[in-house]
C-alpha positions in Angstrom: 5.3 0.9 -4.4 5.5 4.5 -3.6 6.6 6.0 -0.5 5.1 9.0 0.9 7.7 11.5 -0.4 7.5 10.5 -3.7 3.6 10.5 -4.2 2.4 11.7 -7.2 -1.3 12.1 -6.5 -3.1 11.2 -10.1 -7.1 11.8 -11.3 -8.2 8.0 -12.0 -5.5 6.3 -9.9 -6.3 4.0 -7.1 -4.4 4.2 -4.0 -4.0 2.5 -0.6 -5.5 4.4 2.9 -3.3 3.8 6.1 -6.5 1.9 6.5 -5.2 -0.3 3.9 -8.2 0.3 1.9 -8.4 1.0 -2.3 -9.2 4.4 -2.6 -9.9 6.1 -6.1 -8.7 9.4 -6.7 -11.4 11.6 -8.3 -10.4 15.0 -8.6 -8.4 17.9 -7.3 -10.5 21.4 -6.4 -9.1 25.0 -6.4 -7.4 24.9 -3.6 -5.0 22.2 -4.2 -7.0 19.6 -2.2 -7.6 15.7 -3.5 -10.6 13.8 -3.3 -11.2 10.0 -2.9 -13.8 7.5 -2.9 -13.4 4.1 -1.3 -15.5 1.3 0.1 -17.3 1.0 2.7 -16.2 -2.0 5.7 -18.8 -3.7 4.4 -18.0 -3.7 0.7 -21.6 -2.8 -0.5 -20.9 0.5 -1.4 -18.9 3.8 -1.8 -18.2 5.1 1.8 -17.5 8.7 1.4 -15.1 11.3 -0.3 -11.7 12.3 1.4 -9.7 15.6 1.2 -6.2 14.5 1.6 -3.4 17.6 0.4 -0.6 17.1 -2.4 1.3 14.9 0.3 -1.2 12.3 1.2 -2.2 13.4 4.6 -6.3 13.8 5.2 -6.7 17.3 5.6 -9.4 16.8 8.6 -6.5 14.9 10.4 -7.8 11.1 10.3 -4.6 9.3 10.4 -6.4 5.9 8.7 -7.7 8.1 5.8 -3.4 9.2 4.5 -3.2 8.0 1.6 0.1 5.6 1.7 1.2 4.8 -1.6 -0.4 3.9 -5.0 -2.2 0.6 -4.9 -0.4 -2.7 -5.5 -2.8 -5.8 -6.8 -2.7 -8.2 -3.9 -0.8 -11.3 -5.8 -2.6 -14.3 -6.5 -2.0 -17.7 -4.5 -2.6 -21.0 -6.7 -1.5 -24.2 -5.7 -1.7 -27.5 -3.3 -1.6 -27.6 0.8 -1.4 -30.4 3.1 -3.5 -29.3 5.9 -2.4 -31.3 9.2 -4.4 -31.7 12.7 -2.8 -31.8 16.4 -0.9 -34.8 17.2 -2.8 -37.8 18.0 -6.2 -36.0 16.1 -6.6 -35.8 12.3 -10.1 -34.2 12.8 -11.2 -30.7 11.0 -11.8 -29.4 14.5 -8.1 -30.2 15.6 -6.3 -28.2 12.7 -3.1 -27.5 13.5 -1.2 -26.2 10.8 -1.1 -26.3 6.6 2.1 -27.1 4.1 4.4 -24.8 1.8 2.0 -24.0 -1.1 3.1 -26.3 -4.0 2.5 -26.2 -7.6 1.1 -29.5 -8.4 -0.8 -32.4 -5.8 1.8 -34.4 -6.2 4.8 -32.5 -5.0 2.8 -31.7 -1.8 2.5 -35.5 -1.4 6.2 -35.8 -2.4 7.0 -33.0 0.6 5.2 -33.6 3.6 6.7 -36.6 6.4 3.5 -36.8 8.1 0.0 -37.9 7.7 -2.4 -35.0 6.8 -5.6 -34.5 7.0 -5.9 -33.7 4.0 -4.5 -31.6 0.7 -6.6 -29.3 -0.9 -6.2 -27.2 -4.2 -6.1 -23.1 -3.2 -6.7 -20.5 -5.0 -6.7 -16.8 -2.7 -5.1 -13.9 -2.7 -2.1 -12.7 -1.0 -3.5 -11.6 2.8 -6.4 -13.5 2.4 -4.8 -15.5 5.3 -2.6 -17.2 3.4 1.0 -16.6 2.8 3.5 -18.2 0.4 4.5 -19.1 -3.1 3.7 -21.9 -5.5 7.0 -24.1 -5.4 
């Protein structure tokens, strides 16, 4: 990933917003300012355009609309968890924590030294709440 002082501000390049949103670069005008599309909080459709200059910085002086670096693909989490409740419950309602992500059912089983409440396949991606590699 980019930091700020090596930016290179491209026409068709996504990027990622202090906001940490995906923003699409669309085009430069005379005056050396860049322009960006992203989406809206809701993710329904394209919020607005932003004027950031050849550094990143929004040129109206919105902090959360920078643009940080070039956009990195969150990374895709596939695997097995053991999810566990609070001592002494093993209902849903008393989750207490889940397993290392593991590659295959069986090497969850193989890991844990506890009863769980049960181990579920995952597939999310990386921030979606879940942290970790496939074993």
């Amino acid at each position: 990933m980019n930091d700020k002082k090596s930016l290179t501000l491209e026409v068709g390049k996504y990027y990622r917003t202090a906001k940490g949103k995906e923003a699409l670069c669309i085009g430069k005008d005379s005056q050396g300012q860049w322009f960006f599309e992203a989406m809206n909080d809701n993710h329904n459709k394209l919020d607005r355009f932003y004027r950031v200059d050849s550094s990143g910085r929004n040129i109206a002086g919105n902090d959360f609309w920078h643009i940080e670096a070039e956009w990195d693909e969150p990374k895709r989490i596939k695997g097995w968890i053991a999810v566990f409740g609070r001592e002494g419950g093993l209902d849903l309602s008393s989750l207490a924590s889940v397993s290392d992500v593991f590659a295959t059912r069986e090497q969850v089983i193989a890991a844990i030294h506890r009863p769980a409440t049960g181990i579920i396949e995952i597939d999310v991606l990386e921030g979606a709440g879940l942290e970790g590699e496939v074993a």
